[in-house]
ZAMARGU-4260 file (C-alpha; in steps of 0.2 Angstrom, whole numbers, plus 5000, padded with zeros to 4 digits):
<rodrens>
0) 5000/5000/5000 | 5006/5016/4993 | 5011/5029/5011 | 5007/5044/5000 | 4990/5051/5007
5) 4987/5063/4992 | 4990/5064/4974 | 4986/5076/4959 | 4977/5070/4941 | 4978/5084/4929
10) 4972/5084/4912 | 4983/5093/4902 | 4986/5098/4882 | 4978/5117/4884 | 4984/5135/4887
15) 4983/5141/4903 | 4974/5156/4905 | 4969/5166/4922 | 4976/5177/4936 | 4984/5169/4952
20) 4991/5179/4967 | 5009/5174/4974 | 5010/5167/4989 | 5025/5177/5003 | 5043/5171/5000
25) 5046/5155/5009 | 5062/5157/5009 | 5060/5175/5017 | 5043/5170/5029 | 5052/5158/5040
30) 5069/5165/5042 | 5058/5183/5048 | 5050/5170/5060 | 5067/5164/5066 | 5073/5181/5066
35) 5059/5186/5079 | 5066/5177/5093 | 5080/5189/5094 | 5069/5200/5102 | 5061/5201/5118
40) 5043/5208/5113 | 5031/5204/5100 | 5034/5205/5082 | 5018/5206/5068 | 5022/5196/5051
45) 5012/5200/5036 | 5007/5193/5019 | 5015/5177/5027 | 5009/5160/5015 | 4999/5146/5026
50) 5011/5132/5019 | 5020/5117/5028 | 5036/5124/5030 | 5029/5141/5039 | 5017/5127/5053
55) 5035/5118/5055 | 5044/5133/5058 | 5031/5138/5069 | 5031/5123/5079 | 5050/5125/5081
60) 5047/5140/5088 | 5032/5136/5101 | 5045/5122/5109 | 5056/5136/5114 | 5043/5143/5126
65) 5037/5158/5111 | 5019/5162/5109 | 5014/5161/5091 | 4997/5165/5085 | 4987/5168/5068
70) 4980/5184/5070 | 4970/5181/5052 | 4975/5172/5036 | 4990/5179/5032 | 4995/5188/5048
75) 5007/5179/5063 | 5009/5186/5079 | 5025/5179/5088 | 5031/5186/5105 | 5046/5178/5111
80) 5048/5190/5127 | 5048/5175/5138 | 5055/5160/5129 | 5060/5148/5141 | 5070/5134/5132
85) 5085/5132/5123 | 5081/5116/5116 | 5070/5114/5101 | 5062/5098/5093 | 5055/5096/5079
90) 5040/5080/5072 | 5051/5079/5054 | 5067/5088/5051 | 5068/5079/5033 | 5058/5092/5026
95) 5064/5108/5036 | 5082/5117/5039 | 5076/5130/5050 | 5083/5121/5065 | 5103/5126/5060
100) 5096/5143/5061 | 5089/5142/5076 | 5107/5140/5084 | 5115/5158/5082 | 5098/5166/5089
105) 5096/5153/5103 | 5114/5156/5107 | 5110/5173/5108 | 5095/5171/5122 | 5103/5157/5131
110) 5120/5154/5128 | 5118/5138/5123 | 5108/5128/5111 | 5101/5111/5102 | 5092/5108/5087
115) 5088/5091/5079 | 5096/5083/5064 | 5094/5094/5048 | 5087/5088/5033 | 5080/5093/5018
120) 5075/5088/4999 | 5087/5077/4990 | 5096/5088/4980 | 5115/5088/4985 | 5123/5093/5001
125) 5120/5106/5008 | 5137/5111/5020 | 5133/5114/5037 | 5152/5117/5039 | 5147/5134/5034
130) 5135/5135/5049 | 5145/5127/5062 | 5162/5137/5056 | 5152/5153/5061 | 5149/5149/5075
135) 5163/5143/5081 | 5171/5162/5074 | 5160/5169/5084 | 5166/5161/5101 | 5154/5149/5101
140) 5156/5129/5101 | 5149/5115/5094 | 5147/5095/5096 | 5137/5086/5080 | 5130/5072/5090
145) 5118/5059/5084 | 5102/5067/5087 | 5106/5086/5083 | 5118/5099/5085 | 5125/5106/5103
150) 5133/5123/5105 | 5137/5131/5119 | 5145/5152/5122 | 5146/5152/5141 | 5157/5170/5140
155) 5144/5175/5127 | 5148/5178/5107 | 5160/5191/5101 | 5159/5201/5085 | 5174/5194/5074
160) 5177/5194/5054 | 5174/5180/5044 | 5174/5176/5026 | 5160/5164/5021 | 5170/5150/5006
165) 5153/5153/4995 | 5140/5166/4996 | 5126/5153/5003 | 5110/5162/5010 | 5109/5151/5025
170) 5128/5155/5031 | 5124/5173/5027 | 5109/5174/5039 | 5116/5161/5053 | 5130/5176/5053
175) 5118/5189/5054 | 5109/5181/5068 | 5124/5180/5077 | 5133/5194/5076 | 5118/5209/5078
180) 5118/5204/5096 | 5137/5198/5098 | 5148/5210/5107 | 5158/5224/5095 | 5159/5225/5077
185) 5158/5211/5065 | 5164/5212/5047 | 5156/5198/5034 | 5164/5194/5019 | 5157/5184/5004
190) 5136/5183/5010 | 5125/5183/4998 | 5112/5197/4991 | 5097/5189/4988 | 5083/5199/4991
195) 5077/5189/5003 | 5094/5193/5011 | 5088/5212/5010 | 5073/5210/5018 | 5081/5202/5031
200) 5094/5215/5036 | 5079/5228/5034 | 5070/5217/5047 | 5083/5217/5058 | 5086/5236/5058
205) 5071/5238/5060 | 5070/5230/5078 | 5086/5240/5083 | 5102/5233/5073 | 5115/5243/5065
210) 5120/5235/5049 | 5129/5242/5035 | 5129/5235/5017 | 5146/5239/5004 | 5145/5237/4986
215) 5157/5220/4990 | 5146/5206/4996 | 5151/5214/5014 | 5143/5217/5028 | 5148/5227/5044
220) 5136/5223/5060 | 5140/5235/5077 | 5131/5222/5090 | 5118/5229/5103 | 5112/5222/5118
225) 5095/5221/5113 | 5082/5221/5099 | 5066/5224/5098 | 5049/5216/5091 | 5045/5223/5075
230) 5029/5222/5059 | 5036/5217/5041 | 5030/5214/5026 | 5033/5197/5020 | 5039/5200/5000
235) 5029/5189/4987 | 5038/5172/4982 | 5051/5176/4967 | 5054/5161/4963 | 5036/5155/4961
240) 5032/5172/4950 | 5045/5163/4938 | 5037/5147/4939 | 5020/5154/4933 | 5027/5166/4920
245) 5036/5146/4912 | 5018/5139/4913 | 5012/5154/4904 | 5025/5152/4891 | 5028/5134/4886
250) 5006/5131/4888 | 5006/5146/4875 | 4995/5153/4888 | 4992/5170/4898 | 4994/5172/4915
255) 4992/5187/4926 | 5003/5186/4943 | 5003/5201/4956 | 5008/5202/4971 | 5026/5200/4965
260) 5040/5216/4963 | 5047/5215/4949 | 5064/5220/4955 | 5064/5202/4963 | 5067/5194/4949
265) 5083/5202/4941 | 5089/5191/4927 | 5074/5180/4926 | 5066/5193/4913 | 5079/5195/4904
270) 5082/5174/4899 | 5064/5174/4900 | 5063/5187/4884 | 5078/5177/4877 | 5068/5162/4874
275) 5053/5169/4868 | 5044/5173/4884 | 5036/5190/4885 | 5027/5202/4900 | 5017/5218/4902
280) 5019/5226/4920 | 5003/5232/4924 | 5005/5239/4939 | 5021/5239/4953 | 5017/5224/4959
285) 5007/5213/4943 | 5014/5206/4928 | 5006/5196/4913 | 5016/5183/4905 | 5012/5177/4890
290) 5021/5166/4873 | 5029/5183/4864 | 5037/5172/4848 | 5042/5155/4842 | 5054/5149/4856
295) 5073/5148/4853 | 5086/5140/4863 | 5097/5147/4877 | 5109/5144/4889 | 5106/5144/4905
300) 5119/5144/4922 | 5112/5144/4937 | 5121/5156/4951 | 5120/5165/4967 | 5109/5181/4964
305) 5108/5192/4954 | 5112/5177/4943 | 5100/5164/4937 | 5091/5156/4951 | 5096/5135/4955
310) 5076/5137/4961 | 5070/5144/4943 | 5077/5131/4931 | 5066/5116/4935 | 5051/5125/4928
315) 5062/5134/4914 | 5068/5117/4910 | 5052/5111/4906 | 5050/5129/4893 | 5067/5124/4884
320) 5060/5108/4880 | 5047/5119/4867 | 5060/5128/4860 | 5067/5124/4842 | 5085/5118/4845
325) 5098/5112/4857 | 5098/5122/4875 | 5111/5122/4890 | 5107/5121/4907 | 5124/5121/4917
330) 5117/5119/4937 | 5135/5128/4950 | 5123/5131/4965 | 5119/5112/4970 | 5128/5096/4963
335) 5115/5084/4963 | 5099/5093/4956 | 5095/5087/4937 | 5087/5069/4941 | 5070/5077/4938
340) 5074/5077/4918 | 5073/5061/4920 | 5055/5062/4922 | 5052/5075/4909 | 5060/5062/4897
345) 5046/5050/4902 | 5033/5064/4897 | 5041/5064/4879 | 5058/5075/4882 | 5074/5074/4876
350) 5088/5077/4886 | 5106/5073/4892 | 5114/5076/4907 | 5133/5076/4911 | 5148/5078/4920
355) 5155/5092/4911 | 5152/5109/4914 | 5145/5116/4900 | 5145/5136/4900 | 5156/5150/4905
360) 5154/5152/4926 | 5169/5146/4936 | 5161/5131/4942 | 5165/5122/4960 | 5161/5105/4952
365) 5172/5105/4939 | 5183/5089/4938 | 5172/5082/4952 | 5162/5070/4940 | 5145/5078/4946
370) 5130/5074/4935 | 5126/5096/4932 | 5125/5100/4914 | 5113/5095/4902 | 5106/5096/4885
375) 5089/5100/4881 | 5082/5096/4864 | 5066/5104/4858 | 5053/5104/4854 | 5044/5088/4859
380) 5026/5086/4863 | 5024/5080/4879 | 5010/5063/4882 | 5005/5061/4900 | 5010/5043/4904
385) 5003/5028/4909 | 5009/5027/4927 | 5008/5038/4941 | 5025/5050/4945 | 5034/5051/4960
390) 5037/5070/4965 | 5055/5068/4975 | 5057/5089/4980 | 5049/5104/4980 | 5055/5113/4966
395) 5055/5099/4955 | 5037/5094/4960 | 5032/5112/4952 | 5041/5108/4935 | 5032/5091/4934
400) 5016/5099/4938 | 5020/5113/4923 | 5026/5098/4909 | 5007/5089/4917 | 4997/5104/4910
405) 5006/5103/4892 | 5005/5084/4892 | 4990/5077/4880 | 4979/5065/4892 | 4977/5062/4912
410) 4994/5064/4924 | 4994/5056/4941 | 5007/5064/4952 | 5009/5057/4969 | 5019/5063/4986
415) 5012/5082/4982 | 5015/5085/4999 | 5031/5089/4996 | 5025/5103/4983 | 5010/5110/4994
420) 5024/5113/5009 | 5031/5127/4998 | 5015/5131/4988 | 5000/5127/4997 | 4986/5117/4991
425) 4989/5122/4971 | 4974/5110/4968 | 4964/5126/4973 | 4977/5138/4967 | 4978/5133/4949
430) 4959/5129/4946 | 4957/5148/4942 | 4967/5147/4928 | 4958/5134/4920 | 4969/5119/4921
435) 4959/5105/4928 | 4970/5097/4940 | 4961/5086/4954 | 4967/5081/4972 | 4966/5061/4975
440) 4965/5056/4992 | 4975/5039/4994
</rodrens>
């Protein structure tokens, strides 16, 4: 008997036409719910997405003693004036790595700290060394023992100046967390600049941090001794804007997405219009996508922002695949993320992956025989298949429900749990735009 509890059958072959809303950035939602426990009052999140991450983020929170509560919908109050333990648990870290976060700002409020074991979707390791060394920079120390991670600042952290190996958007906030209540100034090298990153260190200065930002992927904290809750806006997902704007595209539809800046999604526009794709901005925070041209190919290489996103090229995968010739994805963020083709080649697509790097961005993997390049050639009509799909991640669960619409005939997947923990129930969301996709209860 199958243990996934819900499933998708979606009838694809037509354009998909309609207006959808985004959802708040995941990516930016829980990290402010994190960031909350810095201080000791009550902080108002806003516009934040009822998804699985943000309920597992909130449990996370609840075991440390703060007091979290829907206000409406989209509105979290969290006061963490009282949090009474430095020891957080967690039903399933698989799915979740807020709890490695969770280390610098319990450190912070308790001197010490333990989170479970960190998990997340099967893509390619992600380096907690990156984590752990900050800490440790900061004064702090660290056991990895078999149910978590143990860290301990008995004499309290101490600003310091590290230089982070790789711009990674966790090891940039873990550092941010530690050092705006750390004592003296702290200078970090190397973070990353997504704009999640931004909204962050705008959230923090808004509840009483001094942080400056140089042209030079550095950052310069002057610690305080205490923040301050705050109210923030949570910014609308980027990253599914770009996933709507492929479904548009390849389903030679038109979709209108608001609730998205267009700022937020840098390059995307531009390899967007590369390949055919065109958009209207119809007001500062609505776009319409829509198929501009017969679809050429591109290369694509993925890189910290404001390069290509490693989270926008599942769904723009799927796009090349209706494009008239041979296109490039080269993947330099994660080394394990281009099994999902395999997949799309069920459906009808062509493609090739390989060890070589195939573009022009210093890669990390070269020479390291990691499966991170491939070929896409186009076009090819997709045909749903006669077997249910496995969804193994979040970002890829999204490209197969995007290549499902364009497929001729009836597409089970199964295991959308792991796509509605980042998107909600997009059963409900999608049915506006005229795709009819069904939930399957197992």
């Amino acid at each position: 008997m199958s243990n996934f509890k819900k499933s998708y059958e979606i009838t694809g072959g037509n354009p998909v036409v309609g207006e959808i809303r985004c959802q708040g950035a995941k990516n930016f939602a829980t990290k402010a719910m994190v960031a909350s426990l810095l201080a000791k009052g009550v902080t108002i999140l806003t516009n934040i997405p009822k998804i699985g991450e943000v309920e597992i983020t909130k449990y996370l929170l609840e075991t440390s003693g703060a007091k979290v509560e829907w206000l409406d919908q989209a509105t979290l109050s969290i006061d963490a004036t009282n949090l009474q333990s430095s020891k957080v648990s967690m039903p399933d870290s698989r799915t979740n790595r807020i709890p490695i976060l969770l280390l610098g700002v319990l450190l912070n409020r308790f001197g010490q700290a333990h989170v479970p074991v960190v998990g997340g979707d099967d893509i390619g390791p992600r380096k907690l060394d990156f984590h752990t060394s900050a800490i440790e920079k900061f004064g702090g120390k660290i056991e990895h023992t078999k149910d978590g991670y143990t860290a301990s600042a008995p004499s309290g952290l101490k600003g310091c100046h590290i230089h982070l190996p790789y711009p990674s958007v966790g090891a940039t906030e873990t550092s941010l967390y530690l050092s705006v209540l750390a004592k003296g100034t702290s200078v970090i090298h190397n973070v990353a600049i997504e704009p999640e990153i931004m909204e962050l260190v705008t959230m923090l200065r808004s509840m009483g941090a001094i942080i400056f930002m140089s042209s030079n992927r550095e950052i310069t904290v002057q610690g305080v001794k205490e923040l301050h809750g705050t109210k923030m806006n949570i910014i609308g997902d980027r990253l599914e804007a770009a996933s709507w704007a492929a479904l548009a595209c390849a389903s030679k539809g038109n979709i209108v997405v608001s609730g998205i800046r267009p700022e937020t999604l840098g390059n995307f526009l531009s390899y967007f219009a590369q390949v055919g794709g065109g958009f209207e901005f119809l007001s500062q925070d609505t776009i319409r996508f829509f198929r501009k041209r017969e679809l050429t190919p591109t290369v694509i290489e993925t890189d910290v922002f404001p390069g290509f996103s490693t989270d926008w090229q599942q769904t723009f995968a799927v796009l090349l695949t209706q494009a008239n010739g041979v296109s490039v994805i080269h993947e330099t963020v994660y080394e394990k993320r281009l099994g999902y083709l395999e997949i799309l080649n069920a459906l009808g697509a062509k493609t090739q992956v390989t060890h070589h790097c195939l573009g022009s961005i210093t890669c990390r993997y070269t020479g390291f025989d990691h499966p991170h390049s491939a070929l896409i050639m186009g076009p090819t009509p997709f045909i749903a298949p006669d077997h249910p799909l496995l969804i193994p991640d979040l970002r890829a669960g999204l490209a197969y429900i995007v290549a499902a619409a364009m497929a001729k005939g009836k597409t089970v997947l199964q295991a959308v749990e792991q796509v509605e923990r980042g998107y909600g129930d997009l059963s409900l969301r999608l049915a506006p735009l005229g795709l009819d996709i069904k939930t399957i209860q197992m």
